[in-house]
C-alpha positions in Angstrom: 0.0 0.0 0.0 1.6 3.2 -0.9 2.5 5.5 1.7 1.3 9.1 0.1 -1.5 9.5 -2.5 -1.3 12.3 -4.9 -3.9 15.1 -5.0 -3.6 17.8 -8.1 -5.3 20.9 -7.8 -5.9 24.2 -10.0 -5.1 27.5 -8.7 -4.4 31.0 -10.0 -0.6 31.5 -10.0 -0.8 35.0 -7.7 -2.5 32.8 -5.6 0.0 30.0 -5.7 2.7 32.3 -4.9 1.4 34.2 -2.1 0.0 30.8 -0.5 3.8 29.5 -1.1 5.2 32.8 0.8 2.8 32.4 3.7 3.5 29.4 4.7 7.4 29.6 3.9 7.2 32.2 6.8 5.3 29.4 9.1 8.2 26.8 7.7 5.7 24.6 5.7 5.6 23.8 2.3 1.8 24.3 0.1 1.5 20.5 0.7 2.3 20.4 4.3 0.0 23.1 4.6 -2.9 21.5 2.5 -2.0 18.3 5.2 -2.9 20.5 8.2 -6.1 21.7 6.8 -7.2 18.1 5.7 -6.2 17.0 9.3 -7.9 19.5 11.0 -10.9 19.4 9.2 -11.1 15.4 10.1 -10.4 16.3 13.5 -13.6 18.6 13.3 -15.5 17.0 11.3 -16.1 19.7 8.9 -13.9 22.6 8.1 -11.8 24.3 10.4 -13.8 27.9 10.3 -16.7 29.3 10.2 -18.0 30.0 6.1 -20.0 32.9 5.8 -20.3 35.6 3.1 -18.5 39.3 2.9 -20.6 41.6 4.5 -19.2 44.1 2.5 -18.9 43.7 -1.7 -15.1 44.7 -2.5 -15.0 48.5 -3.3 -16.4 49.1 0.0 -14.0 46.3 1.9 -11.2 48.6 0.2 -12.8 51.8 1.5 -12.6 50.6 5.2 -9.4 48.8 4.8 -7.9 52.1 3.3 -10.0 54.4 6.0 -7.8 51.8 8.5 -4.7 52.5 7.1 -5.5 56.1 6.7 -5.2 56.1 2.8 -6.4 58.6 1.0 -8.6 60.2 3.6 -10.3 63.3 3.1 -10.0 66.0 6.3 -12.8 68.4 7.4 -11.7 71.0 9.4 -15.9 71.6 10.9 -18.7 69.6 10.4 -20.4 72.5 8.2 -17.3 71.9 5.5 -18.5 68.1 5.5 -21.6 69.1 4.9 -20.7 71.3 2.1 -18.7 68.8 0.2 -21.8 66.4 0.8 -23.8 68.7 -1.0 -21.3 69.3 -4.1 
């Protein structure tokens, strides 16, 4: 009985590189990776987080994730100049 069975799978290549840089930093390989998820979702009997949707679609996840970052924020100096540029 052979001791490792062979699993192909289909990937973008951005995604294939920054998965292989992640877990380069954690010391693991994509396949030793791909191992832990398998094992841990055996372990739990399902998969090892919880699956739910955005709540956000993309331009706005960039919006807060740039608003975090302080990106290309726009300053008001009262709340009347706000308003103003509201209104424009």
């Amino acid at each position: 009985m052979a001791r490792t069975a062979v699993l192909n799978i289909r990937m973008a290549p951005e995604t294939k590189l920054e998965a292989e840089q992640l877990f380069s930093s954690f010391g693991l390989t994509i396949t030793d990776a791909v191992n832990v998820f398998l094992h841990q979702s055996l372990m739990e009997r399902g998969f090892p987080f919880q699956l739910k949707q955005p709540r956000y679609n993309a331009e706005t996840e960039r919006a807060i994730a740039d608003a975090k970052n302080r990106v290309d924020l726009y300053k008001c100096d009262s709340i009347e100049e706000f308003f103003m540029e509201l209104e424009e």
